[in-house]
N, CA, C and O of each residue as an XYZ file, in Angstrom:
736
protein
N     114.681     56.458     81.744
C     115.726     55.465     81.862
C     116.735     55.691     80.737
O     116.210     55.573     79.629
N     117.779     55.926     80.717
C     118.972     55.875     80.153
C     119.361     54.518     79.948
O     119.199     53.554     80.696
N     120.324     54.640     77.934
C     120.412     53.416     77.319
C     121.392     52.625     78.082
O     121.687     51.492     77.703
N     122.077     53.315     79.458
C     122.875     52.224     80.218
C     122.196     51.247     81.244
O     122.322     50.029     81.369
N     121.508     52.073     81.875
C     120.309     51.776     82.285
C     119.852     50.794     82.146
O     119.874     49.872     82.961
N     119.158     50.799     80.680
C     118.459     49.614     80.486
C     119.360     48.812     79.924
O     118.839     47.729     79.657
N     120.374     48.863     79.655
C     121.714     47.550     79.295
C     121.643     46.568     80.311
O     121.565     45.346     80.182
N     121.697     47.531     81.748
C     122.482     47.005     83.259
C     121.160     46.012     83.705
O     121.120     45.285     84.697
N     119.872     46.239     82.465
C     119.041     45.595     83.247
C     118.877     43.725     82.117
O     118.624     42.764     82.843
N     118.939     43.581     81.446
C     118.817     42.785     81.115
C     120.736     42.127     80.730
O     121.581     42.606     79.973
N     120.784     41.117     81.478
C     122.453     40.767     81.570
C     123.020     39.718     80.595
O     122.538     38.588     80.667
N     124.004     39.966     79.675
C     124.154     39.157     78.990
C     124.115     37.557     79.014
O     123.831     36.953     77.979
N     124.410     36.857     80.229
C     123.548     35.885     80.551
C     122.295     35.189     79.526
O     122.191     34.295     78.686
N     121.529     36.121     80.123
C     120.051     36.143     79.607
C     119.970     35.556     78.166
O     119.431     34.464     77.983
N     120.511     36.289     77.129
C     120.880     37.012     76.289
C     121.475     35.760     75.483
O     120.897     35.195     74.555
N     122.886     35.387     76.065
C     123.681     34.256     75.725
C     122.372     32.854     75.735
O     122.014     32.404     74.646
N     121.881     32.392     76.803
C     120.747     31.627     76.805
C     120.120     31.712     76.145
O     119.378     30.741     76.287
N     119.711     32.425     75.147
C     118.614     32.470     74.222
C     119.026     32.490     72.741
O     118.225     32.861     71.883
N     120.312     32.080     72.431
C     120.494     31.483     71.325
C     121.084     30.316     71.586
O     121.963     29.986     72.382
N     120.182     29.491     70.430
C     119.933     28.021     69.886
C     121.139     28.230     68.779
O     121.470     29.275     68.219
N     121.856     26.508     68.598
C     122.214     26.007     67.296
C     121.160     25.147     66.644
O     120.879     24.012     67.029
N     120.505     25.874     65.459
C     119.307     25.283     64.935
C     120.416     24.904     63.121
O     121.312     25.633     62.696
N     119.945     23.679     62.502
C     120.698     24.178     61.043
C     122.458     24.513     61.162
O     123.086     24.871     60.166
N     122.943     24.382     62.166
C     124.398     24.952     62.154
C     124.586     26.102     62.032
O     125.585     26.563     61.479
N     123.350     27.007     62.691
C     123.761     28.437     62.481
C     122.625     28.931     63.922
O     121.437     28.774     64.207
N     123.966     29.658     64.600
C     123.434     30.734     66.095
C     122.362     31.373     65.825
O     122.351     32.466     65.259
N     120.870     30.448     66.389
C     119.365     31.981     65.916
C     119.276     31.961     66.973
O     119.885     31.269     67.789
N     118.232     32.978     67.167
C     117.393     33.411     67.956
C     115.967     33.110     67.926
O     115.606     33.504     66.817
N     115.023     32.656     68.500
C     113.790     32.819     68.515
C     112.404     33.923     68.328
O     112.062     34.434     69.394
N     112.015     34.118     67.743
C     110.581     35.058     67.322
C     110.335     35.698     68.632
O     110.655     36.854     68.909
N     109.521     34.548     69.707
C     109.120     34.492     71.325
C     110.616     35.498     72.140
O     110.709     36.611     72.659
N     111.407     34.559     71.915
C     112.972     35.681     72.531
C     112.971     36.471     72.241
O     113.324     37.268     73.110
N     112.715     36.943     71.235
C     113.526     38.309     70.891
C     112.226     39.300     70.987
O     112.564     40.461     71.215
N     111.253     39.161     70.902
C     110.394     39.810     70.989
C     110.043     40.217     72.672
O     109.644     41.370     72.834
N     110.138     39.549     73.628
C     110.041     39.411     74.691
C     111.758     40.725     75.225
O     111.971     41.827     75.730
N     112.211     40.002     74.866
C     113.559     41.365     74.806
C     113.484     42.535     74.758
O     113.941     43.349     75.561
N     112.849     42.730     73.730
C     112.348     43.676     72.670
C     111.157     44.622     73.589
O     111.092     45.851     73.559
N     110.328     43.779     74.332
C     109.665     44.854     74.901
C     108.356     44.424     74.081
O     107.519     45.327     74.056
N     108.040     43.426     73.504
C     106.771     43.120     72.440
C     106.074     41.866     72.343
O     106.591     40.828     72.756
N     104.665     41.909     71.700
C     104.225     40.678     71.703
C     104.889     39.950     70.382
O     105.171     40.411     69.276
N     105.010     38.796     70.870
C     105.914     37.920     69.657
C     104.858     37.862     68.318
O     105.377     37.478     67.270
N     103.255     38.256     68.279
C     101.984     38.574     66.588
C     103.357     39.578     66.744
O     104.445     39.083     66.448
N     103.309     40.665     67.103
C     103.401     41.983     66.538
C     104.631     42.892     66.294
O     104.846     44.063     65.982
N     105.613     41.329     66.707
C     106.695     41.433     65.888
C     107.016     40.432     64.798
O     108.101     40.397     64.218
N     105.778     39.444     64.508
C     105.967     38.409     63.159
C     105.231     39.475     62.313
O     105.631     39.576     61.153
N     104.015     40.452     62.781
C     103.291     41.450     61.620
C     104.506     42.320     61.269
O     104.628     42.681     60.099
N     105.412     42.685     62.180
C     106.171     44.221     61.908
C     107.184     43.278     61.075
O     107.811     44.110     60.418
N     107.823     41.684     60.649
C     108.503     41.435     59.815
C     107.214     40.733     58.478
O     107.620     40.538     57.332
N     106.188     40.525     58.739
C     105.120     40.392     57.526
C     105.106     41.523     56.604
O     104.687     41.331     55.463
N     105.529     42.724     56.975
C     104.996     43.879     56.391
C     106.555     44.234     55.549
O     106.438     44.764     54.444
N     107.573     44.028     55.916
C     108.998     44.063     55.655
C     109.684     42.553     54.701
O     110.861     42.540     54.342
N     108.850     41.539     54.449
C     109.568     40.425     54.080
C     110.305     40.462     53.644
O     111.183     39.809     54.210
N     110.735     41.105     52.423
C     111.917     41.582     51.345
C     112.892     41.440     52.337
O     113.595     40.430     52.372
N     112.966     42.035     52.867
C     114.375     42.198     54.395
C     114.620     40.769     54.759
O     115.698     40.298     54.395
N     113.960     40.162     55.285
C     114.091     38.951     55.851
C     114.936     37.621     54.779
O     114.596     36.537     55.252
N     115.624     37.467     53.882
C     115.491     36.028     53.566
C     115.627     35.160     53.940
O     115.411     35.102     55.150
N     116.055     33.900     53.275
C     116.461     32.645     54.455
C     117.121     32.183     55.291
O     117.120     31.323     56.171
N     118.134     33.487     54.513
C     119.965     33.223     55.478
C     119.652     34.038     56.678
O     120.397     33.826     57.635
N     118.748     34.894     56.838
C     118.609     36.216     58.147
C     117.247     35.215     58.929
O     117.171     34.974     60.133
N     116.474     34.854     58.082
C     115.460     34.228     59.422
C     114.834     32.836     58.327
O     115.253     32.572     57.200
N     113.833     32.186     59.024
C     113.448     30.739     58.820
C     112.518     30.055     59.686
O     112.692     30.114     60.903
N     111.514     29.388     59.178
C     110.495     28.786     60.296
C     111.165     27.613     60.529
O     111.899     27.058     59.711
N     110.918     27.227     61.647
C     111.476     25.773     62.328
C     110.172     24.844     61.700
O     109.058     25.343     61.546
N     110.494     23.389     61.357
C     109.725     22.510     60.943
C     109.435     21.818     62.190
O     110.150     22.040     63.168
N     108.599     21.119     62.250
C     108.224     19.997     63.629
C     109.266     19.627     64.052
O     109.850     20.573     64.580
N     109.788     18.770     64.095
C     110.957     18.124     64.135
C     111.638     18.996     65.054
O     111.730     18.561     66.201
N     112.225     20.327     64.776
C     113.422     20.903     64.987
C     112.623     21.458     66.162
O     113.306     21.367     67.182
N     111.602     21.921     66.359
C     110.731     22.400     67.550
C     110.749     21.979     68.580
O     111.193     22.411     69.644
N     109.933     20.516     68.119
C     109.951     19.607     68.972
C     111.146     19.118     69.738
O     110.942     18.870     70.927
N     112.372     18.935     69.263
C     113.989     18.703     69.616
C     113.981     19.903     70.447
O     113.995     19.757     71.669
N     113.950     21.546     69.729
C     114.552     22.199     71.253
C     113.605     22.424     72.352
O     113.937     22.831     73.465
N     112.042     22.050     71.871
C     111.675     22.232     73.423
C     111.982     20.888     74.085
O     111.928     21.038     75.305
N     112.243     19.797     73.788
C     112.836     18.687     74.917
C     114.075     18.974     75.138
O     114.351     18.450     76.218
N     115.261     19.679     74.594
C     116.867     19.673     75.011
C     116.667     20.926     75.832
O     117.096     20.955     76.986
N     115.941     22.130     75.221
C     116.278     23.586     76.186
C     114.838     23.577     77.211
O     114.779     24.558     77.952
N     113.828     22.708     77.317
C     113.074     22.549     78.279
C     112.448     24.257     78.200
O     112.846     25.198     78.887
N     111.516     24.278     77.289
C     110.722     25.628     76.811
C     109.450     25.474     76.879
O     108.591     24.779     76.336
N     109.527     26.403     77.788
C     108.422     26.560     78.595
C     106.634     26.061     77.978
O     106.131     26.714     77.063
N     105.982     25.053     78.525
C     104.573     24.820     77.838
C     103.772     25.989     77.233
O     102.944     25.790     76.344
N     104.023     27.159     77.709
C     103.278     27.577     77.568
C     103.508     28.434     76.449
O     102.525     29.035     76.018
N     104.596     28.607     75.900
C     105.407     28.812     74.734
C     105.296     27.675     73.752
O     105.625     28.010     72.614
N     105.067     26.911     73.834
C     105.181     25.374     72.930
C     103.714     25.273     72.844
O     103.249     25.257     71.704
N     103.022     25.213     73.690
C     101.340     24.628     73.330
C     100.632     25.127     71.683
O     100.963     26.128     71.048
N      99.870     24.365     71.388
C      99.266     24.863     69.963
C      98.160     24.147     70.070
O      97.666     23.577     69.097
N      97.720     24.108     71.115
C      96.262     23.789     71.639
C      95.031     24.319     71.232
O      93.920     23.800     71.122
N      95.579     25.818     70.965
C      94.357     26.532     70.961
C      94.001     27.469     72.482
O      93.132     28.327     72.640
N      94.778     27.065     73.249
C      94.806     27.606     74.669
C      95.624     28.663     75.080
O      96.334     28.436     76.059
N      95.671     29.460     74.703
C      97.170     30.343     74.993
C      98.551     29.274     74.389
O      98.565     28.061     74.181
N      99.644     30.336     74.232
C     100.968     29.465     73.668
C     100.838     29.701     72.108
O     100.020     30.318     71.427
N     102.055     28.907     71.792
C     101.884     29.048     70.358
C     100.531     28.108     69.204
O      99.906     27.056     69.338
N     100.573     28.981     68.327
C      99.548     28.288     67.397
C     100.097     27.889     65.684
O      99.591     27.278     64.743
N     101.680     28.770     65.973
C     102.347     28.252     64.235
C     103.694     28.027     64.938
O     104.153     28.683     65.873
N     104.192     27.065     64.362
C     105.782     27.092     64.256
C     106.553     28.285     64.452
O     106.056     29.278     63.919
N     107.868     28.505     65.206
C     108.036     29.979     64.904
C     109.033     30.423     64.255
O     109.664     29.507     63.727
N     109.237     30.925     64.162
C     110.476     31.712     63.052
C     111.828     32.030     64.054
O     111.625     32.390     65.213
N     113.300     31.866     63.499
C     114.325     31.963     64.210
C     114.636     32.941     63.187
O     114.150     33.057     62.062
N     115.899     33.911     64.013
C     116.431     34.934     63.603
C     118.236     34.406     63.767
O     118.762     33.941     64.779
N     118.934     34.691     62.313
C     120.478     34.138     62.302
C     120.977     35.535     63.050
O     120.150     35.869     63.898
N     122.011     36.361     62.971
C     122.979     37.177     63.112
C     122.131     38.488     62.531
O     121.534     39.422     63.067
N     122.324     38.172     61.480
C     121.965     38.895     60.247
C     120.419     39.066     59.978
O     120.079     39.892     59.132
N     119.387     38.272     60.705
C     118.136     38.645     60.831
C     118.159     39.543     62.513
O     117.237     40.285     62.852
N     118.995     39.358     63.106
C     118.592     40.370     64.078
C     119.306     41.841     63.931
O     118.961     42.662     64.781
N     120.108     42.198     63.107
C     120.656     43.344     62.617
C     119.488     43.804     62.157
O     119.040     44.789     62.745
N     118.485     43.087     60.711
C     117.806     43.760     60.101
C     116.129     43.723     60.814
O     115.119     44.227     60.321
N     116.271     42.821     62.337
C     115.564     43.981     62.943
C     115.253     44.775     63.294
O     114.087     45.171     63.288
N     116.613     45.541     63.930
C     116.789     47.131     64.210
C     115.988     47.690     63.035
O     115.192     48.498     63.513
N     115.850     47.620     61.747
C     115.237     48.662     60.579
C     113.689     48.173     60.807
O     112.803     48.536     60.033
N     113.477     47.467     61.738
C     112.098     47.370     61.446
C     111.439     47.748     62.759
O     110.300     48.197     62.884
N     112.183     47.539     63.570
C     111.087     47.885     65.334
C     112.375     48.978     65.289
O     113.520     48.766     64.890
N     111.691     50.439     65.933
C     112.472     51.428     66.112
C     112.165     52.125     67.172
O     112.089     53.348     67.290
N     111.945     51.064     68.151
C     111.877     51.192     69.786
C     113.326     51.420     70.043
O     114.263     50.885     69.452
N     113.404     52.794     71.566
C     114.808     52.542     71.887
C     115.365     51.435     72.598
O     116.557     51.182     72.774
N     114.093     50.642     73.085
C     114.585     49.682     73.783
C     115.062     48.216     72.663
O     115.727     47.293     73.132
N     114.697     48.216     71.492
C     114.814     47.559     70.540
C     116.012     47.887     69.689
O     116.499     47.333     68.704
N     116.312     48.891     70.330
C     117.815     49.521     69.092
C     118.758     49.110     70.121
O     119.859     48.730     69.722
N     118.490     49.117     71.594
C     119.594     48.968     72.571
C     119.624     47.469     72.214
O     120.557     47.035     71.538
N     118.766     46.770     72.589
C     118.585     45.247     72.873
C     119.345     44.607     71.564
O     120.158     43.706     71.768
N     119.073     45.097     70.105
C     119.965     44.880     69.303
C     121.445     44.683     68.953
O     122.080     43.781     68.407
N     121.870     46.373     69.696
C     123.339     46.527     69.875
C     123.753     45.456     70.857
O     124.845     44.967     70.570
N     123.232     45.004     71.839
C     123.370     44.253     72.917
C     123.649     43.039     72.323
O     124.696     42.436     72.556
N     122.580     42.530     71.384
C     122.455     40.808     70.987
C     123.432     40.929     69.596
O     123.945     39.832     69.374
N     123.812     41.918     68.643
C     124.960     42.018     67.944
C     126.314     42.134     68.606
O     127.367     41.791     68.069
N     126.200     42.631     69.778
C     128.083     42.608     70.621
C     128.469     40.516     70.806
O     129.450     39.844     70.488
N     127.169     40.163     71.436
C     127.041     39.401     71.813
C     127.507     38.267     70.614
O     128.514     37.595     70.839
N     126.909     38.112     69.601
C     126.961     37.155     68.028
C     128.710     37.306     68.016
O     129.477     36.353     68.150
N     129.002     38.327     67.879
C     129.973     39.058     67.494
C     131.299     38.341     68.674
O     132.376     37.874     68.304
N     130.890     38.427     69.868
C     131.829     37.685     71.007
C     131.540     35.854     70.821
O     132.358     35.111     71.363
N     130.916     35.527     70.411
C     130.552     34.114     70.192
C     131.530     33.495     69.148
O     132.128     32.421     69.212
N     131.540     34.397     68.219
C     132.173     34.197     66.898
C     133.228     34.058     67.381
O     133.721     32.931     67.338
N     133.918     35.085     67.980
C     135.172     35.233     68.031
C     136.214     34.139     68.674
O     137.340     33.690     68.460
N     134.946     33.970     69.749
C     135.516     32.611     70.504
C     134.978     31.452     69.828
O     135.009     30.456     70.551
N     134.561     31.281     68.837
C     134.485     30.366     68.121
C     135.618     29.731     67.372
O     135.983     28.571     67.186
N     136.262     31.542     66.821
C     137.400     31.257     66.240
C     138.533     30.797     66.953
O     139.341     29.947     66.577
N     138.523     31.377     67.925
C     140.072     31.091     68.887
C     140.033     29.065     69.541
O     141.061     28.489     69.896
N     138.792     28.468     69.533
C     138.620     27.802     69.828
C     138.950     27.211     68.477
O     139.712     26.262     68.662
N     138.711     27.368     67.302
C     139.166     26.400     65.850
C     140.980     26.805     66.029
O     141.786     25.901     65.808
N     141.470     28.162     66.423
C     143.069     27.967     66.457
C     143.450     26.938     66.864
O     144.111     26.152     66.186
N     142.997     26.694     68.414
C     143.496     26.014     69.657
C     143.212     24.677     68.940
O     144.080     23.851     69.224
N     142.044     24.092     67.899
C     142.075     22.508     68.073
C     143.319     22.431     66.772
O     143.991     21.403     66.696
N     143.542     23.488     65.859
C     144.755     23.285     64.952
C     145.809     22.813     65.652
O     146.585     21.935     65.275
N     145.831     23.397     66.665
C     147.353     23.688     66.792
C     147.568     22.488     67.691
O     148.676     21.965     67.578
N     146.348     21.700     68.959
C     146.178     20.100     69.128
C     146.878     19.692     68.058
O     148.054     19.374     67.881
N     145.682     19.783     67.210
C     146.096     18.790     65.800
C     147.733     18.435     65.355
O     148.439     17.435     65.229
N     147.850     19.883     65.209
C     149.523     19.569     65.189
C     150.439     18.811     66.174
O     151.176     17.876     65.863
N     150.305     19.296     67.296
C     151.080     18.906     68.605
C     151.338     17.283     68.257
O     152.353     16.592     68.176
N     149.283     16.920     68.020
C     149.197     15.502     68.035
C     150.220     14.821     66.774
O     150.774     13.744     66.996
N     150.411     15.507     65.500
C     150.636     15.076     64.429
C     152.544     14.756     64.864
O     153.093     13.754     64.407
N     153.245     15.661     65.678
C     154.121     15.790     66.047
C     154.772     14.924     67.131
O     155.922     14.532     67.332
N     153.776     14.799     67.656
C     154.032     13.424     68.582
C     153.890     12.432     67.946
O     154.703     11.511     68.026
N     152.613     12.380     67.009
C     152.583     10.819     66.629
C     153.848     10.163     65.529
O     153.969      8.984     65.195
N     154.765     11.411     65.084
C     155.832     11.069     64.789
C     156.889     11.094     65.624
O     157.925     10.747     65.057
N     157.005     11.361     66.700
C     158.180     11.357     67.449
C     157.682     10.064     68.268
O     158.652      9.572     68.844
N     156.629      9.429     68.486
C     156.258      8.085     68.724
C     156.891      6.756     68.077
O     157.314      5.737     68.623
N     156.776      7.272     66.162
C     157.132      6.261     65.510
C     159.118      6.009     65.428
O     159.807      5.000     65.277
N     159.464      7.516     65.619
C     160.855      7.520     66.263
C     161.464      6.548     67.147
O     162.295      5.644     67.063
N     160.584      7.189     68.204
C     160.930      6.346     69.447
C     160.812      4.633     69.499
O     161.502      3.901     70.210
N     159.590      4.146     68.411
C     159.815      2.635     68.317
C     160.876      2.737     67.382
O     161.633      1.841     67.756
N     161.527      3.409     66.153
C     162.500      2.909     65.501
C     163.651      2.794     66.590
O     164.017      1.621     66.665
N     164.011      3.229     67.043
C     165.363      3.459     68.247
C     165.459      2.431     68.900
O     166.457      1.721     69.025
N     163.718      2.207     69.663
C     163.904      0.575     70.673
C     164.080     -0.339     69.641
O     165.020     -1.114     69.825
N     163.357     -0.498     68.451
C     163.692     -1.800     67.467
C     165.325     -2.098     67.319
O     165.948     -3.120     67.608
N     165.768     -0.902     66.793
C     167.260     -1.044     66.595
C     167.879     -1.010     67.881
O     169.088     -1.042     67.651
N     167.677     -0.959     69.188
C     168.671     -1.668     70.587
C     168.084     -2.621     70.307
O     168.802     -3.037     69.397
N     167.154     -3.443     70.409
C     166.780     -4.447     70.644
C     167.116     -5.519     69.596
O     166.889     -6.689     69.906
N     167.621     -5.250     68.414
C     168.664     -5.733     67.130
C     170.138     -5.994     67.941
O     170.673     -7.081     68.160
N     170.676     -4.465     68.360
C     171.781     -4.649     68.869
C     172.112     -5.402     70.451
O     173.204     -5.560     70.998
N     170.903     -5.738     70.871
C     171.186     -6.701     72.123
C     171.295     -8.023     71.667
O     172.120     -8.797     72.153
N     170.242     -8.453     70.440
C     169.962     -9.637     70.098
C     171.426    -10.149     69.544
O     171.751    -11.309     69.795
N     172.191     -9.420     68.898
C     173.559     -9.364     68.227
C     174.513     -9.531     69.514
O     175.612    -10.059     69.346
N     174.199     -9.181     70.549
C     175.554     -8.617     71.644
C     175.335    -10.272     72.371
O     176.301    -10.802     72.921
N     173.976    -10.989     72.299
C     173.628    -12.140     73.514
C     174.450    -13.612     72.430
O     174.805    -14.707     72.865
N     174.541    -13.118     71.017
C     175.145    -14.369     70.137
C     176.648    -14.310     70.173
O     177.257    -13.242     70.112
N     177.415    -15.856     70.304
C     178.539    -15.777     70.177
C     179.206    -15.144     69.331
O     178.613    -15.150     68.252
N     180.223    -14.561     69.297
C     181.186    -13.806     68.269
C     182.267    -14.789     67.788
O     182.788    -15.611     68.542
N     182.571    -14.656     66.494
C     183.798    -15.378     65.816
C     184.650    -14.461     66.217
O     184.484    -13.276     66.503
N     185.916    -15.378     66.205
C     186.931    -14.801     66.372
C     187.809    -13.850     65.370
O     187.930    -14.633     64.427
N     188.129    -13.298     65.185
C     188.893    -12.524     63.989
C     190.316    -12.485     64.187
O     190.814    -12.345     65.304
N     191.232    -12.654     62.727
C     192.401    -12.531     63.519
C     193.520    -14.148     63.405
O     193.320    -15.168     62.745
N     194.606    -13.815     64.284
C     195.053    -14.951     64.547
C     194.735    -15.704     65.424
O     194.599    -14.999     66.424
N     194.426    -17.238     65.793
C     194.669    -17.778     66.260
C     195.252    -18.732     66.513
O     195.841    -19.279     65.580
N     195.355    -19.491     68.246
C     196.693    -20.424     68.644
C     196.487    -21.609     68.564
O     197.284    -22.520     68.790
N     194.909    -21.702     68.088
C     194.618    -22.965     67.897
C     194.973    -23.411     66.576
O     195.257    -24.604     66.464
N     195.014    -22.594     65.440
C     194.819    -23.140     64.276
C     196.480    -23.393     63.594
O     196.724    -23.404     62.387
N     197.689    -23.619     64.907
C     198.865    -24.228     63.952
C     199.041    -25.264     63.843
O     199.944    -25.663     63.107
């Protein structure tokens, strides 16, 4: 199989679905990426046990209860991935991967299907971002529009205040100015 090949087979879709906002930062899951990857999710937490130095907090991180528990009720993940029964499923919390922990997986699994799947889930971070950014232009430039209207708003009441001065002025009698024929 050729590395297009196996691109054409797993579709960015997929791919996009499987990153979480955990912490305010795009991870990935241990279970995901390993499953991607072509691997059991032990024997890609041993192949980053053996590498820790690589890993710090900003590249990967265990999820606490809490945060677990939240995405398997919002992303509906699968029981059998969530269990810690003792029954099949998980048995520890698992570890998420940022941007930057799935780059410095490539140095650690040196499967080709793991170097593709990489390049794949780095194009991907990389297109997220971007439209992340274009999406912070677009609410600036709202912002402005709004800031611009909400002064051409306060305009528009100065203008009606002042007709509405000059009607109040136009409905009162006027003195006369001048000569008049009454006053010889």
């Amino acid at each position: 199989m050729t590395n297009k090949q196996f691109l054409a087979i797993i579709s960015d879709d997929i791919v996009v679905n499987k990153i979480y906002e955990i912490r305010n930062q795009k991870v990935m899951l241990d279970s995901d990426l390993a499953e991607l990857y072509g691997v059991e999710t032990r024997v890609l937490n041993q192949s980053i046990k053996r590498n820790l130095e690589r890993f710090p907090e900003d590249f990967m991180f265990q999820l606490n209860e809490a945060e677990w528990e939240l995405l398997i009720s919002q992303f509906v993940i699968s029981k059998t991935v969530s269990k810690k029964d003792g029954r099949g499923g998980r048995r520890k919390l698992p570890f998420v991967f940022t941007e930057h922990g799935v780059l410095m997986l490539s140095s650690v699994l040196n499967s080709q299907q793991a170097i593709q799947v990489n390049i794949q889930i780095v194009r991907i971070f990389t297109r997220l971002r971007k439209l992340l950014n274009e999406h912070s232009e677009l609410k600036l430039e709202i912002a402005d529009i709004k800031k611009h209207l909400q002064n051409h708003d306060k305009n528009i009441e100065l203008v009606f205040s002042y007709l509405d001065k000059l009607i109040d002025k136009e409905n009162q009698p006027r003195k006369r100015i001048g000569f008049k024929p009454d006053d010889l």
